[in-house]
Each structure stands twice: as C-alpha cells, then as structure tokens.
LUMGU-588288 format. One record per residue: x, y, z of N, C-alpha, C in turn. Coordinates in steps of 0.001 Angstrom, whole numbers, plus 500000, padded with zeros to 6 digits. Layout:
BEGIN
XYZXYZXYZ/...
END
This chain:
BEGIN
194938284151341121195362282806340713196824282571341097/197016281319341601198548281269342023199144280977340608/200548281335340771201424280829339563202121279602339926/201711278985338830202726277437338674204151277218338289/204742276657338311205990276348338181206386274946338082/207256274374336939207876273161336853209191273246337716/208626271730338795210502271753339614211198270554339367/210524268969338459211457268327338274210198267634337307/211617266753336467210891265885334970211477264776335125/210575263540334296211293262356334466210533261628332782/211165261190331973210449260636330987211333259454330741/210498258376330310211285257198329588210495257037328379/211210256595327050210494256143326473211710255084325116/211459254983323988212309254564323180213862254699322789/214202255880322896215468256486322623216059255965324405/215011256627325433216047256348326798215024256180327889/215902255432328935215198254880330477215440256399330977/215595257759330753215605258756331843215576260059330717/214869260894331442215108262541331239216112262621330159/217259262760330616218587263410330140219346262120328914/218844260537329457219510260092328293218624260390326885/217104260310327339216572260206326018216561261494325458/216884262740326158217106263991325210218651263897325132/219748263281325396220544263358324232220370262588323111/219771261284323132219047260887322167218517261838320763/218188262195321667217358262942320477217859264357319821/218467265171320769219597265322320309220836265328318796/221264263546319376221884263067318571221278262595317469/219906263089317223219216261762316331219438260711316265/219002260067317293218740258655317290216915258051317002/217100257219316528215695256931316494216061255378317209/214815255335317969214628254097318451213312252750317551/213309253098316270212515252452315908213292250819315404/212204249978315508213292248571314586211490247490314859/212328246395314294211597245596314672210682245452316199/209464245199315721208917244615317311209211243184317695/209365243583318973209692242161319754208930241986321017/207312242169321060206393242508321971205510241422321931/205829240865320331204744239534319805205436239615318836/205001238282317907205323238240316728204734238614315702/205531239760314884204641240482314235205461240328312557/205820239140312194206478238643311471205406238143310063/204357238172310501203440238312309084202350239538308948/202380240378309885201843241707310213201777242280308506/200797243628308472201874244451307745201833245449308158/202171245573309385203036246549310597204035245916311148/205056245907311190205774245174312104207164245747312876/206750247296312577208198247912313520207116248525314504/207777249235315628207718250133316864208190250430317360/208272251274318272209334251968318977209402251576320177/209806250697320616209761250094322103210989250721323098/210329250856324539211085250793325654212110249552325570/213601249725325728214753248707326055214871248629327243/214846247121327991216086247161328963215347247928329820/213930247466330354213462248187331365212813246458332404/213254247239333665212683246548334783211609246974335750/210136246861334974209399247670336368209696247183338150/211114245891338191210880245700340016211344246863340355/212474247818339368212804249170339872211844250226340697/210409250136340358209705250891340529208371250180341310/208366248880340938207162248460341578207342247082342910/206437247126343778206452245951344010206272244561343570/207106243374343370206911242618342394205337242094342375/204950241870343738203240241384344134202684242175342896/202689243628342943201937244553342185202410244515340652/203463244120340393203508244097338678202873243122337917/202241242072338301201646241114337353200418241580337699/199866242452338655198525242723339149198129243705338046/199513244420337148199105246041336194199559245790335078/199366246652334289199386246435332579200709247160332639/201288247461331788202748247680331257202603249401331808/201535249880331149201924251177331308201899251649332093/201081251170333465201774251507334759202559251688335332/203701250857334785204860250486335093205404251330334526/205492251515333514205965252672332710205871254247333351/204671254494333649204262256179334012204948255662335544/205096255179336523205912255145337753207197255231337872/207528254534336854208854254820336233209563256586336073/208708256937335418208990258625335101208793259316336121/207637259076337109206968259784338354208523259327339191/208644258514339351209689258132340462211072259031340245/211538259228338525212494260167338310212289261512338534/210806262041338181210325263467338746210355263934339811/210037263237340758210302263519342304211392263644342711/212764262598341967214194262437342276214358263875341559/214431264245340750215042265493340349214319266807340776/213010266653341616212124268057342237212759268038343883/213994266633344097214125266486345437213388266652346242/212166266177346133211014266415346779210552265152347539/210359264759348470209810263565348964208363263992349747/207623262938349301205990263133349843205774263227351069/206729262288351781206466262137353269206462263294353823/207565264188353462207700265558353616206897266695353800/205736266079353227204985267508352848203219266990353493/202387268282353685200875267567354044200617266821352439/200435265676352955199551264644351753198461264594351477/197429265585351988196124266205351661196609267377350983/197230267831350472198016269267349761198946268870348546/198844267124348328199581267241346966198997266013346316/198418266076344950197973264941344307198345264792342862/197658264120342436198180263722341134197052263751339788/197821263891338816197233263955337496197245263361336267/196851262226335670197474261076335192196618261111333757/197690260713332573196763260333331283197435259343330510/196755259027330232196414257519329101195872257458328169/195887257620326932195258257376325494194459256148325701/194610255236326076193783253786326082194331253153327071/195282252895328042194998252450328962196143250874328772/195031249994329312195722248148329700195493247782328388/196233247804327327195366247268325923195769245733326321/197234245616326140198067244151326072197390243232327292/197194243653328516196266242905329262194934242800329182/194234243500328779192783243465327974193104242599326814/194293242917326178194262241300325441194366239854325655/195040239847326388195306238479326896194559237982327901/193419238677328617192492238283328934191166237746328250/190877238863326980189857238485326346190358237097325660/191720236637325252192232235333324879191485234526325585/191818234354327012191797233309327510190226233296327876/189338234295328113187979234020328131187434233269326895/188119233668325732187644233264324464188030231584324151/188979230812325351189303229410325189188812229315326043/187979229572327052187348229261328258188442228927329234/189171229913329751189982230087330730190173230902331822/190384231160333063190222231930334036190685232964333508/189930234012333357190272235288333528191412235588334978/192275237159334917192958237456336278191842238035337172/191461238249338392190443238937338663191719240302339228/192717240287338819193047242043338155192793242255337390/192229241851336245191696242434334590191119243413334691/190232243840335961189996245424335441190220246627336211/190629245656337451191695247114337688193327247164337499/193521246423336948194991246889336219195032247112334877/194041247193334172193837247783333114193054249066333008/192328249415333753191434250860333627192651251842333723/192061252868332824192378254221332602193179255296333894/192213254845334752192486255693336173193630255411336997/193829254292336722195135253320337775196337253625338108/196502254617336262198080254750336790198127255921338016/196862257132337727196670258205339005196441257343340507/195939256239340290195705255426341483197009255104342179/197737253704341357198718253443341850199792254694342208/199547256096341477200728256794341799200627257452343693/199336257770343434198501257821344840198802256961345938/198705255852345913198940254787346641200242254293347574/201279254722345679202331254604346644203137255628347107/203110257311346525203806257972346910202474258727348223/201715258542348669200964258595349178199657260228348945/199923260411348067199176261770347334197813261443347457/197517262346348864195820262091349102195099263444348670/195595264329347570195266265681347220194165265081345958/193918265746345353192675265523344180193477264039343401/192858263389342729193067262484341720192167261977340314/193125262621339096192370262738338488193086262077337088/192486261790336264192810260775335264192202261921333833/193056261987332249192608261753331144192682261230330255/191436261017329642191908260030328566191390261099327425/191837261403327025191768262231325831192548261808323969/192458260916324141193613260391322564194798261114322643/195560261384322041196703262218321956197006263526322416/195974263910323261195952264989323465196176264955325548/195803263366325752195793263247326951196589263833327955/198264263430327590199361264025328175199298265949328205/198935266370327654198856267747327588197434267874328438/196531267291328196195464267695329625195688267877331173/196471266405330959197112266127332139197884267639332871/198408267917332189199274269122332695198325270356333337/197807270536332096196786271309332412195237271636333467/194948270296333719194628269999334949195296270097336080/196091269732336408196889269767337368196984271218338134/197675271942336384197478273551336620196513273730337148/195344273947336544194061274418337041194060274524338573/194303273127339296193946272176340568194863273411341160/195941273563341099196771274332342006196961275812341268/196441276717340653195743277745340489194977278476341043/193783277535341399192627277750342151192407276872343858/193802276333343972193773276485345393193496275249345533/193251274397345017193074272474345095194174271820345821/195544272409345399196768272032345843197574272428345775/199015272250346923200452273349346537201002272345345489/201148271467345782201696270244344732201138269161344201/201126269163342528200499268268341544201941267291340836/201940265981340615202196265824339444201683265329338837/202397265744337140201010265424336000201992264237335449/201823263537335065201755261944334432201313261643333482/201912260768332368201038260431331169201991259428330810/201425257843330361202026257045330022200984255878328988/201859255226328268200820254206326764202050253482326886/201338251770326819202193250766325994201188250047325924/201169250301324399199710249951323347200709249145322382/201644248955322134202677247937321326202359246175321402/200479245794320941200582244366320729199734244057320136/199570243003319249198824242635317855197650243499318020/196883243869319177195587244228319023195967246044318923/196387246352319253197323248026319185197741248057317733/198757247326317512198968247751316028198399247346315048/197972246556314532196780245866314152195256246939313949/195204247102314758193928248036315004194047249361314406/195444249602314439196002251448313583196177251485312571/196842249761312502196900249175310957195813249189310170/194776248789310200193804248824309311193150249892309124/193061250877310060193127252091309501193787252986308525/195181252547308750196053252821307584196854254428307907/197039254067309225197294255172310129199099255269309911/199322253854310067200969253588310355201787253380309010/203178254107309194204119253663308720204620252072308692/204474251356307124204956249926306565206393250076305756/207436251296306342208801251263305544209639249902306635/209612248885306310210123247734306842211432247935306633/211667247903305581213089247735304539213983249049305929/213840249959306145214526250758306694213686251589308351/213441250867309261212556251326310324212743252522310889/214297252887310963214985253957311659214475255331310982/214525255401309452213449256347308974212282256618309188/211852255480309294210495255360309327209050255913309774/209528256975311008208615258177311384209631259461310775/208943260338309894209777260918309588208758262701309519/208310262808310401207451264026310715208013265214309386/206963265861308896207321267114307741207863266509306489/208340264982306226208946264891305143207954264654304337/208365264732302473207495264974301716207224263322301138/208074261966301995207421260965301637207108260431303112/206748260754304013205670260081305862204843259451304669/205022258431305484204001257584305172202915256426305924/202907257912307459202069257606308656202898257325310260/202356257264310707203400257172312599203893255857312649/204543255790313719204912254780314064204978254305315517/204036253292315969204086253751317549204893253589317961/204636254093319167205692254329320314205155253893321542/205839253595322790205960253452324312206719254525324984/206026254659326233206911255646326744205683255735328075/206634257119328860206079257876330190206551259146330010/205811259942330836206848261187331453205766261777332666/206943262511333220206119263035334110206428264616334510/205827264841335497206746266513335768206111266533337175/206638267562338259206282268021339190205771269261338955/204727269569339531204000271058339460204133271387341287/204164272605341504203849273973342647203676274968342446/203185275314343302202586276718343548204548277319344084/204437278544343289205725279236343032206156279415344578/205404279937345496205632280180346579205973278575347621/205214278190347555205860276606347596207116276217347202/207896276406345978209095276306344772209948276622345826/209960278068346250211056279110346679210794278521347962/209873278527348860210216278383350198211136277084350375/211056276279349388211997274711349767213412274699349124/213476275975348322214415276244347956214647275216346694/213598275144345717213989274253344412214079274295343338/214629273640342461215264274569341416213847274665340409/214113275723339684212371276042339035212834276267337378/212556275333336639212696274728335093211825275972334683/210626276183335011209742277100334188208804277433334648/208256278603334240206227278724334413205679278113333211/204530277603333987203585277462332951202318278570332813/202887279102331288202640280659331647200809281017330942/200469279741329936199227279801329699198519278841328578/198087277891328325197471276555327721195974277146327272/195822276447326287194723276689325121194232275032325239/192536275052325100192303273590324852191015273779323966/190664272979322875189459273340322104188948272089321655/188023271936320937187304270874320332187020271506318577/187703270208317577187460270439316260185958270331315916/184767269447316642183834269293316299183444269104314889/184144268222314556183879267927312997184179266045313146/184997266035312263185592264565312204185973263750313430/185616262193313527186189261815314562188158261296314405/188333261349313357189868261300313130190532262114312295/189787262599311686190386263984310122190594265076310923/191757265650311062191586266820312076191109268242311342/191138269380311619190409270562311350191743271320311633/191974272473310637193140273786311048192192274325312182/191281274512312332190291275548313111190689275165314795/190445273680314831190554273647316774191697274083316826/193069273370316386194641273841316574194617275246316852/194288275638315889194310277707315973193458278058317043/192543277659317414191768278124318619192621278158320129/193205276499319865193624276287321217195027276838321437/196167277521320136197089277941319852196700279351320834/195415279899320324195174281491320252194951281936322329/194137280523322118194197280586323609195123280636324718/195973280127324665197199279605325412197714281340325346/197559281801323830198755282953323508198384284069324472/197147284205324572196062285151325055196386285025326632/196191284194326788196292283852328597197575284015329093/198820283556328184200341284261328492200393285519328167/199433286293327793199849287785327652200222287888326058/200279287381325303200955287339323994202088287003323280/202916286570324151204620286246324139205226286265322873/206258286606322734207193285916321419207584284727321602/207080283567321223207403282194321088208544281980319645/209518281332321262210543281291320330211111280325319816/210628278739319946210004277277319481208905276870319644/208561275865319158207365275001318848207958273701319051/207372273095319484207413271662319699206311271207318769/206054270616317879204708270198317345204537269226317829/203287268524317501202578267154317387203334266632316333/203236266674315467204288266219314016204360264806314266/203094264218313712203295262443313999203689261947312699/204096262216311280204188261948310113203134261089309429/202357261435309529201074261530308420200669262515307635/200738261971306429200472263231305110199675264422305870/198108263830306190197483265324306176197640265947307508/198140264944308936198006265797310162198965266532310008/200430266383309677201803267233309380201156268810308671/201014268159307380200074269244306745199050270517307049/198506269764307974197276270241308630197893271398309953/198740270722310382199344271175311505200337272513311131/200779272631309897201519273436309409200832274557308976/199441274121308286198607275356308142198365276217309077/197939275709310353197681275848311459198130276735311938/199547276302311850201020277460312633200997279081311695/200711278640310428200402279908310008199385280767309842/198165280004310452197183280756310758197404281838312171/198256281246312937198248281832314095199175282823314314/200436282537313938201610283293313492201841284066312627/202296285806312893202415286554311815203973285974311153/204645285156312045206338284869311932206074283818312690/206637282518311925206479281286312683207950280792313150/207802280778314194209235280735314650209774278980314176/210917278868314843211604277365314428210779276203315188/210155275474314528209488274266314914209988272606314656/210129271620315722210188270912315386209686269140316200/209574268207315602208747267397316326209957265995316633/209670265843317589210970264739318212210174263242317743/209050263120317075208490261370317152209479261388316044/210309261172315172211030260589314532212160259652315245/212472259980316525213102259451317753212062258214318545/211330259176318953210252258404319491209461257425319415/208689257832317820207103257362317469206451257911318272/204777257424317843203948258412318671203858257711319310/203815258324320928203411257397322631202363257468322323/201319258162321872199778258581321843199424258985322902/198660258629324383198214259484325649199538259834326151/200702259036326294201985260011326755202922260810325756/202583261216324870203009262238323859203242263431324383/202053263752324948201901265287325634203102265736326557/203128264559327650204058264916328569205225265086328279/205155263488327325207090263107327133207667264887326555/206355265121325457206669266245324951206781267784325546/206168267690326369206570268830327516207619268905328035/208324267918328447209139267460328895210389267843328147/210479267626327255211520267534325746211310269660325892/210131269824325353210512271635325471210829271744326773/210634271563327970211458272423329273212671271948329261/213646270980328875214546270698328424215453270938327207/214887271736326094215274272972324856215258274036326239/214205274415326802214168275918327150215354275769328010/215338274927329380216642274890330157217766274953329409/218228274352328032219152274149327783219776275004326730/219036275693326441218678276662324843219281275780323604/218611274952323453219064274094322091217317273660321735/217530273360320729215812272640319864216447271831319495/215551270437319947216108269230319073215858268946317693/216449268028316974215778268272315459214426267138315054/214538268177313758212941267137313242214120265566312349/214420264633312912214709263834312118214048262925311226/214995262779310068214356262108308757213878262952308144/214234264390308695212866265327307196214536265379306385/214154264124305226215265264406304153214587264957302914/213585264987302478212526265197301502211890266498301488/212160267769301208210735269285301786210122268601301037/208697269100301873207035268830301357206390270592301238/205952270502299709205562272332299612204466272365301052/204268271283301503203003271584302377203118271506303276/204412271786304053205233271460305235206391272436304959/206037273410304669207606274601304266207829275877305216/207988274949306644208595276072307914209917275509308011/210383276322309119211869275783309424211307274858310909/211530273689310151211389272116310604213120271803311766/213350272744311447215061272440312582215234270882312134/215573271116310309216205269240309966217235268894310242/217158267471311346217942266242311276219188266798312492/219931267837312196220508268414313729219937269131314691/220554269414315861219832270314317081220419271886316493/219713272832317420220164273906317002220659275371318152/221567275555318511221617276269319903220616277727319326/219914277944320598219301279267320297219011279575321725/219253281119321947218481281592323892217074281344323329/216262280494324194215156280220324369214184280812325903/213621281892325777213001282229326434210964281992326519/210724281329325992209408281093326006209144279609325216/208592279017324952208520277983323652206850277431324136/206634277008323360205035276204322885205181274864322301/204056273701323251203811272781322711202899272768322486/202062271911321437200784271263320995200546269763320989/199691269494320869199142268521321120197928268415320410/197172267266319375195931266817318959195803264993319299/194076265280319199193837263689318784192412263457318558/192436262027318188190849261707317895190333262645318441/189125262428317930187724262626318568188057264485318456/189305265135317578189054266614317722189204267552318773/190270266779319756190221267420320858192040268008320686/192092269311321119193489269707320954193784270268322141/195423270929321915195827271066323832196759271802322985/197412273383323278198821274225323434198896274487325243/200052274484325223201083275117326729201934275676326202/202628276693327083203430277757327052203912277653327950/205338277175328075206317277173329214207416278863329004/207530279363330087208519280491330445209270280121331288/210685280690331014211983280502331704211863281416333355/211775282769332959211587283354333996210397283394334790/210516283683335877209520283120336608209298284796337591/
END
C-alpha cells in the first residue's frame, strides 16, 4: 500500500476566509456566532448562525457559473483553490488522469432547492440549473472541471460524518494505486429558513439569543444544542513518493482511519459505533500514543455525553481533547475536513486549540476539554472523529513524521 501524506490545507468558514486566519481565530477564541443575516429570521425560534463574512465567490468562480451553483460550491472552491496555493502544486503540471478529487456534502443546494421549490409553488419558472447546481456531486464536479482532475471522482454524503469520508476515500484511491494525487473537499451552506427551521423542530439547535457568542458551547454542563455553521475545507493528498520527488512540504501522514455504522437509531447516537471506528483507525496506525483529540463536540446534551463515554471506552488514558464548533458551529458535511484541517494545524504547530464556552463542568463530560485557552504541547500524532445521522462514524490519525 502506498503511504499518504498531507501537502497543503485551505479552510474557510465563520471565524475566517483562510487556513491560518480562522485558526488564529480559534486560537484566540473567537466565536463567529451572532445573528443571521441569510433571511429573516426575526420571528424564528432559531435565529443565530455562524455565517461566512465578507466572502466573494467571483474570487473563485466564474461569474457565468455562480448563479448557475448553490452557495456551497462556492464555498468548497474557495478552500480547494487555497489547498493547491499552499501544496504549490498546479494541475497543469502534473498527468490529469493521475489526480482527482474527493468531495462531501451533508445535504448539498438546500438554499437553492429552496427558492426554487418557491417559485414552482407560485407558478414560476424554475432555473433549469436547479438540479445541477444543487446535487450533492457538483462540488467534486465543478472542482474537476475547473482544476482539470480527470483521476477518479467521487462525492459523500454521509451527514456529519461526510467530511471525514471524504478524506478517507481519497486515501483509499491513492493507496491502492487509483492516483498519485487526491484532493479531499467538504463544504455546507445549509444557513436558510428551510435549514434551520428544519433542525429547529427537531430541537437539535441552540435558542441562547440573549448571548449568541456562547451559544455553541461543546462539554459545558448548560449546551443547549449546536449551532449551525458554514464553511469549506480542503486538503491535498499524495502518494509520499510523489511529496518528495516535487520537493513539498509534507504537514503529515495519514497514518490510519476507522469507519463504522451504529445500526441502531437514525439520530440518537450509540457509544458502540464511535469505539469501533476509534479502535479501528488505532489498529491500522499500529497503536500510537495519541496525543490530542479533536472531537465532534457539537454541544448537545447527549452527543457531548455520548462522545465522552466513548473516549473512555477506548482509552486506558484519555489524552487532552477538544472541539473547535464553539468558534465555528457545526458545518455538518464540512465538519470533517474543516476539522482535519484544524488538527494538522495543532500537530504542525504543537498547540490544541481550546474547547470555548466550556464555563460550566458537566459530571458527564469530565476529560480535559483544553477550556476556553490554547495549550502549547509537542504533538506527535493526534485523532479526529467525526459522527452523524443515520449512525455512521469516521476517526483519522494524522502523524507528523513521515
């Protein structure tokens, strides 16, 4: 099996338009939560999110092509376009049957699936882009298209777990010889009456109005549910021997990923898949001393909870864990990445960002949560996770040395 290697990252999401601003962001604890200003959500009873600022998809797209795609296209090109800038890698460069792409989405075109079904519903022309700038697959399409990646193309939609498939596919693809170069992709902007609204009545989301900036507060003992989020990220994957011959700089291995199914509930999660897909990942890296955690940590009573059991099912010593959506909110299908992203950026940097807002311990949440500051530590290995609907979970294991 070839070995993989990360050679460049690019994420945008709430806190920042790039890589490096939104991890000092986060960092600094900043949270990007406040009011939405996506629609009017002024008689909601949801009405914060974590929105992208101060973004221009003409940066990234052709203008013809931006009214043709839903937001989050725009969004995941956005990050892809910074990944490549920092893997100094250009496509033209390389055989374009030898490098493709890997793309995920939790749901896809919601906001244009809305405003289409509007106007069908007053008897009005539909766009005849409505369904391909809203399907699932598009953003792997458009990334295809324009950086010209004629290597495999492949799309997941997995709920929250998407962005972490993504990766992991990719792996696979150039493992087993599919390709020298993947990148994996994952991007959501699900931020409009029918998105929040829809989480809302589930009773999924955080309603602390009075104070928004708290308001995702992962491990604390009063969460009182997520808060969405927008965002992208992306990463470049190669085959190691590929890395070195171009001479580029190499963030990490990806040294071994766990993926399982809870098979129980379609939204109640299970300690059992987490620990499976934890055990897996551990197994396939050889066993490592993991020396962070990145969690899922979306601040909901029982997934926090749930997720904490979890860590100690697997762990004889649970090392320092902590979850950045208090910055964020949850992206949902780009969670995975942004969050990959965020640990090869602790590991490069040896710092863990903090869990902000855990002002409250919860007995049912009693690890070291790394509260509210960052924390310098040599970081030689670290672990992310990832869950979502439907019971589907995702760990990776990034290594420094290669």
């Amino acid at each position: 099996m070839k070995t993989v290697v990360i050679t460049g990252i690019g994420m945008i999401n709430g806190v920042g338009n790039s890589a490096p601003e939104s991890f000092q962001a986060m960092l600094n604890g900043v949270s990007g939560v406040s009011k939405i200003t996506h629609f009017d959500a002024s008689d909601d009873a949801v009405q914060i999110a974590c929105e992208v600022k101060e973004f221009d998809p003409e940066t990234v797209m052709h203008p013809k092509d931006i009214k043709k795609s839903d937001r989050f296209i725009h969004l995941g090109l956005h990050a892809l376009k910074e990944a490549l800038s920092d893997a100094n890698l250009d496509p033209a460069s390389l055989d374009s049957t030898r490098m493709g792409v890997s793309a995920a989405t939790g749901i896809g075109g919601l906001p244009m699936i809305q405003t289409n079904i509007e106007k069908n519903a007053l008897g009005q022309k539909i766009s005849p882009f409505f369904i391909p700038g809203t399907i699932t697959n598009m953003l792997a399409g458009y990334a295809s298209i324009y950086y010209d990646l004629k290597g495999p193309n492949l799309s997941s939609t997995t709920a929250c777990t998407a962005g972490l498939h993504a990766i992991t596919q990719a792996t696979k693809t150039i493992m087993t010889g599919g390709a020298d170069v993947m990148v994996a992709m994952g991007s959501e902007a699900t931020i409009s009456s029918m998105g929040i609204r829809g989480f809302s009545v589930m009773k999924a989301l955080s309603t602390r109005h009075d104070d928004p900036e708290t308001a995702s507060r992962p491990f604390d003992k009063e969460r009182d549910g997520f808060v969405m989020g927008e965002g992208a990220g992306a990463l470049v994957l190669e085959t190691l021997e590929h890395a070195q011959k171009r001479g580029a700089k190499i963030y990490a291995k990806i040294s071994g990923f766990g993926e399982s199914a809870d098979a129980g509930h379609i939204t109640t999660p299970s300690t059992d898949g987490p620990v499976r897909a934890m055990q897996a990942a551990l197994a396939m890296a050889n066993n490592p001393t993991i020396d962070y955690i990145n969690a899922h940590g979306t601040s909901t009573p029982l997934g926090d909870a749930n997720e904490t059991k979890a860590f100690k099912e697997v762990f004889d010593t649970v090392p320092p864990v902590s979850s950045v959506k208090g910055s964020t909110g949850h992206c949902l299908g780009a969670t995975g990445i942004i969050e990959a992203v965020v640990s090869i950026m602790a590991l490069d940097q040896n710092i863990m960002p903090p869990t902000i807002n855990q002002l409250t311990k919860d007995e049912a949440c009693d690890l070291d949560y790394v509260p509210n500051l960052p924390r310098k530590k040599q970081l030689q290995t670290v672990m992310s996770t990832n869950y979502g609907f439907g019971g589907t979970n995702g760990a990776i294991i990034f290594t420094k040395s290669v």
